[in-house]
N, C-alpha and C positions, 0 to 999 in steps of 0.2 A: 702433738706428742702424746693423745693418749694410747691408752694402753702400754708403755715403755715394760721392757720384758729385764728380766733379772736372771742371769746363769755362774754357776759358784762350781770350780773344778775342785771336788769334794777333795778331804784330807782320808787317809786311810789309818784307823788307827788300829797299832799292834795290840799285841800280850807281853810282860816282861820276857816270856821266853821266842817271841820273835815271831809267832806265827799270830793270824788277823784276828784281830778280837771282834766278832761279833756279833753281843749283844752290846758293845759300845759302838760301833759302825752304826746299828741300829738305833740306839736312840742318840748319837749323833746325827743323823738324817730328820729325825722327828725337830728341829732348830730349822730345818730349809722348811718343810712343810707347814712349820707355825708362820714362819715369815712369809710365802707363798714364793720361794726363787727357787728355780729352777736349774736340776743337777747335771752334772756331767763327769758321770763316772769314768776314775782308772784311768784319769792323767798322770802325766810325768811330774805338772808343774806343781800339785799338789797332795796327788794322793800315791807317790813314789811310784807309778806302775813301772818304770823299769827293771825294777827291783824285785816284782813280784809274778809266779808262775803261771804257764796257762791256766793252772785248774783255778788258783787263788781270781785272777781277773775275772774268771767265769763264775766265781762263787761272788764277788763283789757282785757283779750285772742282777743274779739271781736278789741277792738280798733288796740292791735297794729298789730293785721290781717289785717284791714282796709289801717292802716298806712305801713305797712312793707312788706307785703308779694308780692314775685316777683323779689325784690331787696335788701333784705339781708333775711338770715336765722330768724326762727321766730319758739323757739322751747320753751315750758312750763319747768314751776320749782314749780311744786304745791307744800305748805307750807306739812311737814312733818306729820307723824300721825303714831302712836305706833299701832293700833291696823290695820289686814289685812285688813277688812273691809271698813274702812274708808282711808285706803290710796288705795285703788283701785278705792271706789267715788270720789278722788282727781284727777287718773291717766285718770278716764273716760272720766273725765269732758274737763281735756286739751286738749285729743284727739278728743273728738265729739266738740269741737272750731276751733279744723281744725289745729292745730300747728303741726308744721312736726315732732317732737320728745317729748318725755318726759325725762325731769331728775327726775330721783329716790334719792333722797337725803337720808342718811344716815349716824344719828348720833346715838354712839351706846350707849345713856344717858339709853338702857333699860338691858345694861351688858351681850348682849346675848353670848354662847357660841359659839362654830364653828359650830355644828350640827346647833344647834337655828336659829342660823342666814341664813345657807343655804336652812331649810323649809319655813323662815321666805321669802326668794326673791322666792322659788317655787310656793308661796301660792299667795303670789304680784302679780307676775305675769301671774300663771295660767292664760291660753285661750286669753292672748292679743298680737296681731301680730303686731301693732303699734311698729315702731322703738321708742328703752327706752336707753336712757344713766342713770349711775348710776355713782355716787358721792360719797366718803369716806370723812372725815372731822376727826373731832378729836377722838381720840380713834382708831387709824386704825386698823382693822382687818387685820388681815396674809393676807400675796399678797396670797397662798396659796388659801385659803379661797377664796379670789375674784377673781382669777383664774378662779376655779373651778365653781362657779356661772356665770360666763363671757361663759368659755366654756359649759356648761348643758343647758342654756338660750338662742337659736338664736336671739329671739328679742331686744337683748342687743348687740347695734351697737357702741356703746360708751362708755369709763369708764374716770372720771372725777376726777384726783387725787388732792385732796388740804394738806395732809400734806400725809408723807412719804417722807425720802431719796432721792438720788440718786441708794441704794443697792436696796430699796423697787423696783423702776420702775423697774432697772434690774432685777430682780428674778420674779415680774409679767409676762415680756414681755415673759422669759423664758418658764414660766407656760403655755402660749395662745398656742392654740390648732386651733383658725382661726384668722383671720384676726377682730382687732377691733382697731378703732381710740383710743388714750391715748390722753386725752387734761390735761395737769396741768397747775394749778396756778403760775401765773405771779411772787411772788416774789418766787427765788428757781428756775425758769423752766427753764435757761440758758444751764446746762448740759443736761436734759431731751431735750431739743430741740434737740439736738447735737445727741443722741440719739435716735431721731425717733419719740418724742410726735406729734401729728398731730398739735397739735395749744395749745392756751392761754386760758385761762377762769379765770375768777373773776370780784372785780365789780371796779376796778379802773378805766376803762372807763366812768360808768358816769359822773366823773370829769375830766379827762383826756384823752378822749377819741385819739387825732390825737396824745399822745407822745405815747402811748400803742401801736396804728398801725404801726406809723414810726419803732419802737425797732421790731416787730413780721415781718414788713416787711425787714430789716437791717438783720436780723437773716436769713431771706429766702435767702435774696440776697447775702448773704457774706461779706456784708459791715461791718468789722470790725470795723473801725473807729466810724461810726454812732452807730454801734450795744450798743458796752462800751456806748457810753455817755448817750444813751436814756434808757440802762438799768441801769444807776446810778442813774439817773432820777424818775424813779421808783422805786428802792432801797430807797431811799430817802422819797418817796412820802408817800410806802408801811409803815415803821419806824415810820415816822411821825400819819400817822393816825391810828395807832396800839396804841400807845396810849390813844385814845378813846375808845377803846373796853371794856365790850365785846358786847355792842350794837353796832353793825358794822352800821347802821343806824343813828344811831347819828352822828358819823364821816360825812357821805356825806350828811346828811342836815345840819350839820353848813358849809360846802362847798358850799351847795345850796345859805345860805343865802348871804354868801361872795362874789360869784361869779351872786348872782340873777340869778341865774338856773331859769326854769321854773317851776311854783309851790312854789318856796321858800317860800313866806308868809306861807301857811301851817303847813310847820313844819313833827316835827312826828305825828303819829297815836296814841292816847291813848292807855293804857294807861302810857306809854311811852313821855316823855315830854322836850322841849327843855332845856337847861341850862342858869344859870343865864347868865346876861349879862360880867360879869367878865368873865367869866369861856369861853364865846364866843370871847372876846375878845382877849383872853390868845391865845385861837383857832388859829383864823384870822391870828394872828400877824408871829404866825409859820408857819402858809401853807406861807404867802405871803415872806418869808424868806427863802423858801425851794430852791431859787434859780430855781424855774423849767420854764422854759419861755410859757410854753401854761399858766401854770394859772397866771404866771403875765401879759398875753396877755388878756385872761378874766377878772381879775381886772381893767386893763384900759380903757375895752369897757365899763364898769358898773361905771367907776367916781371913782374907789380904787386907792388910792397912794398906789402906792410902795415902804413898808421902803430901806433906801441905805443902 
């Protein structure tokens, strides 16, 4: 298990009057490069790219190139798009900003069938040599299925499991036909590690980011003792702000505000909105209770007591 790799679907933070704040984007990013995990700009699941314009997704790509590249990986997560078309405009765009990979996200809210869906990534992808990882989320299609797309596709260097099994990762791996990285999501990826996943991916790093490295590197190293404890840690964390869903966004900017992340005044992105003040407080009280010591280390640099 050495070398296990670490990827954080960055948060985006505003200005109070709505538009991207960034010199907070900017040393927001300076937190992945101390810890050494590796980004993936202009997701849905965390840095609201739905939300936000071509020009603002192309100004993100810009910055954290500016900021990142050289010293941690620095690869795109263009916001999703049903029709071929426009998710190829989406794939163009992160490639010609110069990001070393693109994620193809894939949620299957359009019911395709198994044919459907394997024209649907031939068409995607037609004539781009750009290194592409590809992403499954809820609704998973048959490992089958993304097998079979994995191996017909060389430019797909990476497949990025967030829900399926333990039986699921086994029977894909079985299916690969060449060699491609398997990264899954941090809660769950314990046995998948164990079996051969190349690294972590999710966005519990942009609040957590040094207990997520220590557990991926605990894992690498065989440090048993360490490994348990930072992955209860995040068991814990993960629970906890599963809760919030299914605005996964919402979760890490009442985090932001707690912890005065960078950008916190902001908030979310319309039209999307923060919560009452109860409702925040309710928040607060359980992250700071979750026992985890990076964020009750955060809290004390920011003036937060920590309930006993």
């Amino acid at each position: 298990m050495a070398g296990l790799e670490l990827f954080c679907r960055t948060a985006t933070p505003f200005k109070r009057s709505g538009e991207i704040d960034e010199e907070a984007l900017r040393k927001f990013l300076q937190r992945f490069i101390r810890s050494k995990i590796g980004i993936y700009l202009c997701s849905a699941a965390g840095g609201e790219s739905r939300a936000l314009t071509w020009e603002e997704l192309r100004r993100i790509y810009q910055i954290g190139l500016e900021e990142c590249k050289g010293k941690i990986p620095v690869h795109g997560n263009p916001p999703e798009q049903y029709s071929v078309r426009q998710r190829r405009e989406y794939i163009y765009q992160a490639i010609e900003a110069g990001v070393e990979m693109v994620m193809v996200n894939f949620y299957n809210g359009m019911r395709l069938n198994d044919t459907e869906l394997k024209l649907y990534f031939k068409e995607v992808l037609a004539g781009i040599k750009h290194p592409i990882s590809i992403a499954i989320n809820a609704d998973t299609p048959k490992a089958e299925v993304m097998a079979d797309i994995c191996n017909n596709h060389r430019q797909i260097v990476a497949f990025n499991v967030s829900h399926g099994g333990d039986a699921y990762f086994v029977k894909f791996r079985e299916l690969l036909k060449r060699d491609i990285d398997i990264y899954v999501h941090c809660n769950g990826s314990l046995p998948k590690l164990t079996m051969g996943a190349k690294g972590v991916f999710g966005t519990e790093a942009n609040i957590i980011p040094k207990t997520q490295k220590a557990y991926v590197d605990a894992c690498a190293n065989k440090n048993h003792a360490a490994l348990g404890r930072f992955y209860e840690q995040i068991i814990r964390y993960a629970s906890f702000m599963s809760q919030w869903y299914p605005l996964k966004p919402r979760a890490i900017k009442l985090a932001f505000r707690l912890l005065k992340l960078p950008g916190w005044e902001g908030g979310l992105r319309e039209p999307f909105r923060m919560p009452a003040e109860k409702e925040y407080r309710r928040f607060a009280d359980g992250m700071l209770k979750l026992g985890i010591p990076e964020i009750a280390e955060q809290a004390r640099a920011v003036g937060v007591r920590i309930p006993k």
